[in-house]
C-alpha positions as CSV (number, residue, x, y, z in Angstrom):
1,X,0.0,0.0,0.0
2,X,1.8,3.2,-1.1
3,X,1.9,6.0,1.8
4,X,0.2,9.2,1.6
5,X,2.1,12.6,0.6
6,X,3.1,14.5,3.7
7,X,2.4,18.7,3.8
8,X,3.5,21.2,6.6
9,X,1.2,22.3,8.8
10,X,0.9,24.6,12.0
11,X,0.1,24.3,15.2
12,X,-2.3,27.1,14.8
13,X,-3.9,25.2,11.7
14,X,-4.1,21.9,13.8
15,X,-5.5,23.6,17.4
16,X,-8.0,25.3,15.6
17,X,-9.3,23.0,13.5
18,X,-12.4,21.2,14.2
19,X,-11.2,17.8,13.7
20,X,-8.9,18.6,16.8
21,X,-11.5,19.7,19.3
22,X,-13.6,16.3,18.5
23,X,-10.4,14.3,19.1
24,X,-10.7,16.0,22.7
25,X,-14.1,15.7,23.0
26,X,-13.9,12.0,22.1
27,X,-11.0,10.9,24.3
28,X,-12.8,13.2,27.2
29,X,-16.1,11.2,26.3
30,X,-14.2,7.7,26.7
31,X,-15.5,7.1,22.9
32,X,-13.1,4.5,20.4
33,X,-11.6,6.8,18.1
34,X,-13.8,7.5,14.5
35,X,-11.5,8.0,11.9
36,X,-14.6,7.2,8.9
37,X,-16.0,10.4,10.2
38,X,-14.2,13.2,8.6
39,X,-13.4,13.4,5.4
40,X,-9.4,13.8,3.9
41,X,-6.1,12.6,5.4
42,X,-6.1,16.1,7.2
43,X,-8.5,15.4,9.4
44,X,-8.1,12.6,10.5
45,X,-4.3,13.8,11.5
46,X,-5.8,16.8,13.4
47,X,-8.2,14.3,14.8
48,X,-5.7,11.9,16.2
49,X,-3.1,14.9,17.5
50,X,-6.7,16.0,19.9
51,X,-6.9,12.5,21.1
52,X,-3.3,12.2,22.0
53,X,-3.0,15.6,23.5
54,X,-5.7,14.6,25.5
55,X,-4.5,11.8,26.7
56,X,-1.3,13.6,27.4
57,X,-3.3,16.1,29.4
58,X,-4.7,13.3,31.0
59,X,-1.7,11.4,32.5
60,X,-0.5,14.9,33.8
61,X,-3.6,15.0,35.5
62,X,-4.7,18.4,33.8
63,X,-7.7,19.3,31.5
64,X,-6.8,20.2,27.8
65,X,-6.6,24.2,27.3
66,X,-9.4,25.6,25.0
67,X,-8.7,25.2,21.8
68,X,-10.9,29.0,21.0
69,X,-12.0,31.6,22.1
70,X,-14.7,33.0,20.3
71,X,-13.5,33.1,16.5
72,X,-9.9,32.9,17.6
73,X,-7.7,30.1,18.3
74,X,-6.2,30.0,21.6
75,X,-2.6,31.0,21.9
76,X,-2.4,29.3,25.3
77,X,-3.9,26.2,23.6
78,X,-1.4,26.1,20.9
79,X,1.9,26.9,23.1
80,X,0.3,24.1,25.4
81,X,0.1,21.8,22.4
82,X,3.4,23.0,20.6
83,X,5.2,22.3,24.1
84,X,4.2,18.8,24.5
85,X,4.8,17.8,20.4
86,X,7.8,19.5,21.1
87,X,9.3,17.1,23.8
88,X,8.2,14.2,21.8
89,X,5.3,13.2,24.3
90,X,3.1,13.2,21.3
């Protein structure tokens, strides 16, 4: 099976995106991951980075930050996020 094309992204992109907030919401929810629900490869990336995140947040025994606020992503959130990608937790 031949492997998908890879594309840069930005942890502003992936925060605010909704695919990332059901990731959350799922993992938060105890719900098996549903990777047939979102259409595209991009998705389902953002989709899988909210679930791990969460689960990151929940072994440190902390809730995930907001992901918006309003119409605009969260800076918080994606420091937060960027921080824990960034020490290879995710």
């Amino acid at each position: 099976m031949a492997q998908i094309k890879t594309r840069r992204t930005t942890f502003s992109s992936i925060v605010g995106s909704a695919a990332f907030r059901e990731g959350i919401e799922d993992y938060q929810a105890g719900r098996a991951p549903d990777f047939d629900k979102r259409a595209g490869t991009k998705g389902n990336w953002h989709y899988e980075r909210g679930r791990q995140y969460a689960a990151h947040c929940a072994g440190a025994k902390r809730t995930p930050e907001p992901t918006r606020f309003g119409r605009r992503v969260s800076q918080i959130a994606i420091h937060d996020f960027a921080a824990a990608y960034g020490t290879s937790v995710l």
